[in-house]
C-alpha positions in Angstrom: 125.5 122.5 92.6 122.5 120.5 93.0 121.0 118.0 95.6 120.4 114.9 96.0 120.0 112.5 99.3 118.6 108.7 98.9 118.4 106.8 102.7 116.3 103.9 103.8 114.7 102.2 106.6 112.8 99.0 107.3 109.5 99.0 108.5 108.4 95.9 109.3 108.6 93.6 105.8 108.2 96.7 104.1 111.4 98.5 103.2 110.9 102.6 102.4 113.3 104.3 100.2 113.2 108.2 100.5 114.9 110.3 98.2 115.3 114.7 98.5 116.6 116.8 95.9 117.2 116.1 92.3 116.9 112.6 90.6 119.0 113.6 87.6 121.9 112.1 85.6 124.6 112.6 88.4 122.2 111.2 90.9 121.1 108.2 89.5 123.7 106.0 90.9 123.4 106.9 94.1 119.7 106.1 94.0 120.4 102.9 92.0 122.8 101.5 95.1 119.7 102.6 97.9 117.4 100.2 95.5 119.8 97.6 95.6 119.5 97.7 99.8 116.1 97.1 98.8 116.5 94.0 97.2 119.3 92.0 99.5 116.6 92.5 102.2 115.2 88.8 102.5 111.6 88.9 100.8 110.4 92.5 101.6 106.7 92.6 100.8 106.9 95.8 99.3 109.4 98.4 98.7 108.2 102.4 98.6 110.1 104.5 96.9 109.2 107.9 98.9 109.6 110.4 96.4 107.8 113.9 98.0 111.2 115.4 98.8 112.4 115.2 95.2 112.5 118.3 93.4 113.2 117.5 89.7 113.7 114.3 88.0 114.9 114.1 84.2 114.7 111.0 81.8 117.6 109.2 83.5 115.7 109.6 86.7 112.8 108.3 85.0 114.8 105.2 83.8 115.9 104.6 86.9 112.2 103.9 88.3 111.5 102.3 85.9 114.6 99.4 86.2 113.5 99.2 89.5 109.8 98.5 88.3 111.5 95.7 86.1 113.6 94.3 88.7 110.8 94.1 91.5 108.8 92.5 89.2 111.3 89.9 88.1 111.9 89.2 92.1 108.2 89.5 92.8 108.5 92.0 94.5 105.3 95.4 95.0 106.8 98.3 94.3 104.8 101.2 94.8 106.1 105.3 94.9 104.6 107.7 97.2 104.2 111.3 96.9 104.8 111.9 92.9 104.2 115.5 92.1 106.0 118.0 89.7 108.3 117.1 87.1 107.9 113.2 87.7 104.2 113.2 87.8 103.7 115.3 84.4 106.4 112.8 83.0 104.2 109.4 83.9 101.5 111.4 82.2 102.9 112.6 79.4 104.9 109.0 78.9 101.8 107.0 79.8 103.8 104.9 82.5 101.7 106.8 85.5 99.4 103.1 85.3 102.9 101.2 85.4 103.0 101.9 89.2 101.0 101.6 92.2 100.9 105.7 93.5 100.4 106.8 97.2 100.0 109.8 98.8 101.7 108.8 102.0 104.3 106.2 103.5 101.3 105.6 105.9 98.7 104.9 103.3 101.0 102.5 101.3 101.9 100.4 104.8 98.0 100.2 104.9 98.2 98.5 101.4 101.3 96.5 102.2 
C-alpha cells in the first residue's frame, strides 16, 4: 500500500501546499482537492506546491502540476514548486516542462520571492 499526504497552510498571502509520499494515479485526487484550497483563498500572491517529501510521481501526477500551472495562470495566480528531486525532476527534464515552473529549493527561499 502506498503513501500519500497533501495539507496546507497560509503564510501570509502566500498559501503552501505540502505533499509526502507518492503523487500517483490513486493520489491525484486528493492532491487536486488541496489545490483547490489554494484557489478559494481570496487573491493568494503565490501558491507553493512543496514537493520534497514526495517520493515518486508518475504521468498522472505530472498532469496534475501541470492543470494547476494552467489554472494559476488563468487566475493570475505564481505558482512556483519547491524541493523537486527524483522522479519528478528527471520527468520536467526529460518532458522539457522543468522551464514551465518557477523551482525553489526551500519554502523559505520562495517566500523571499513572493
Amino acid at each position: 500500500m502506498t503513501f500519500f499526504t497533501a495539507s496546507s497552510r497560509l503564510l501570509g498571502t502566500v498559501f503552501v501546499v505540502q505533499v509526502l509520499g507518492e503523487l500517483d494515479y490513486r493520489h491525484a485526487p486528493a492532491f487536486r482537492l488541496e489545490m483547490e484550497r489554494a484557489w478559494e483563498v481570496e487573491a493568494p500572491s503565490l501558491i507553493v506546491a512543496d514537493v520534497t517529501g514526495l517520493t515518486f510521481c508518475d504521468s498522472t501526477g505530472v498532469a496534475e502540476l501541470i492543470l494547476a500551472l494552467q489554472r494559476s495562470r488563468a487566475l493570475g495566480v505564481r505558482l512556483a514548486l519547491v524541493g523537486v528531486h527524483g522522479t519528478l525532476e528527471r520527468i520536467l527534464a526529460i518532458t522539457g516542462l522543468r522551464p514551465s515552473f518557477e523551482v525553489f529549493t526551500s519554502v523559505e527561499e520562495a517566500l523571499q520571492e513572493a
